[in-house]
C-alpha angles and dihedrals in degrees: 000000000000135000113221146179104221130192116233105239100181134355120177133165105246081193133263107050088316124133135192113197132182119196122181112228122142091182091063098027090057098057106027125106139204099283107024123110147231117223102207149191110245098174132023112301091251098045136090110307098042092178108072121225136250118242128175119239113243099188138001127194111196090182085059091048074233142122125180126215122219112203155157129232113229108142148005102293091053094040087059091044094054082056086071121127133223108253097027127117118255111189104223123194107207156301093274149186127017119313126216120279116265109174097077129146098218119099105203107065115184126199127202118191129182127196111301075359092079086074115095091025087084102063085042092056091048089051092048100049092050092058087057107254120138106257120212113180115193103182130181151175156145092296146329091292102071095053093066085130103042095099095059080072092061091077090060095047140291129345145204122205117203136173135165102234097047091246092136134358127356122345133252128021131321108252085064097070093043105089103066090050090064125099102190099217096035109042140105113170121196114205134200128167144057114008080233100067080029093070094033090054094043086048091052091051105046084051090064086037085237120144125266138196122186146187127230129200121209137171099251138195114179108015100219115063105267099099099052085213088122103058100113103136133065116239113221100232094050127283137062122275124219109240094203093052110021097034147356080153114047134188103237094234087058103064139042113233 
């Protein structure tokens, strides 16, 4: 874990409340890994807030010394950090938290992304199909636009777009169209959105006994499990474990949804 002051390479409105964001920042960028998270300043150190926020990482180029950031804006710390200029220094703590596992020995992953979810899925479907696995995204949400970056999936294998209007791609909700993707002795799904689709894809997955990782989202304080503010699951064996350092990937069979 580092903390770093980044420049801020590119950040541009995707529309509707949506940011992409590039930061320099080859101390982070060089250790971190698909799944973790940054925890960053969005104002001055002084201002309100005060605490920083958590935000996946959705791709990281180590080549680049970058990572870029995906995310939503849904409050005041993320309205100030949409104000951010091109140029400007931004301090990041991180990368944090646990990644997904990549080291896996089944060949089909799928990933199912829903809405903001669909974050950190993308540096994880670059990873895996660099080592090699075949990557199938199926990735939902309200409407189309929430899937402005699903086509940056399609260079790492195929892709399903699905929103719940019809307004682009197939119609419904994602865990509809899982079934059919999963080979039952050769698949591993990731999972990152609503705890809604989350229980509904674990659920799918432990019917066809196939393993299953998935990402949690938590309010969070400290980042890095001091402060207890991100215990909000269950774990299956007792406690509570701490989404910011024991997760925020998770197997399935360790926590309760």
């Amino acid at each position: 874990m580092f903390l770093e002051d980044g420049k801020i390479i590119s950040h541009e409105s995707l529309g509707n409340g949506q940011y992409l964001m590039e930061i320099s920042c080859p101390q982070v960028s060089a250790d971190a890994v698909p799944g973790q998270f940054v925890h960053i300043s969005c104002g001055a150190e002084s201002a309100n807030p005060l605490l920083r926020r958590p935000i996946s990482i959705h791709r990281i180029n180590k080549e680049k010394n970058t990572i870029e950031l995906y995310y939503l804006v849904v409050g005041k710390g993320t309205t100030l950090l949409s104000a951010k200029i091109v140029g400007s220094t931004i301090s990041l703590m991180g990368p944090l938290g646990r990644g997904f596992e990549l080291n896996v020995p089944e060949k089909r992953t799928v990933l199912v992304g829903g809405g903001i979810g669909i974050a950190p899925l993308l540096a994880l479907a670059e990873e895996l199909k660099a080592n090699g696995k075949e990557v199938v995204s199926l990735l939902g949400a309200a409407g189309a636009e929430g899937l402005v970056r699903a086509k940056e999936f399609a260079a790492y294998g195929d892709i399903v777009e699905i929103t719940e209007d019809g307004s682009l791609g197939e119609k419904g909700l994602v865990t509809e169209y899982l079934q059919p993707l999963i080979d039952k002795n050769n698949t591993i799904i990731y999972t990152c959105g609503p705890e809604g689709m989350l229980k509904a894809v674990v659920k799918a997955a432990s019917e066809v006994d196939v393993p299953c990782q998935i990402s949690l989202e938590a309010a969070m304080a400290c980042g890095v499990g001091a402060c207890l503010g991100c215990t909000c699951v269950k774990g299956v064996h007792g406690g509570y474990p701490k989404v910011c350092k024991d997760g925020p990937v998770f197997w399935s069979s360790e926590v309760k949804l």
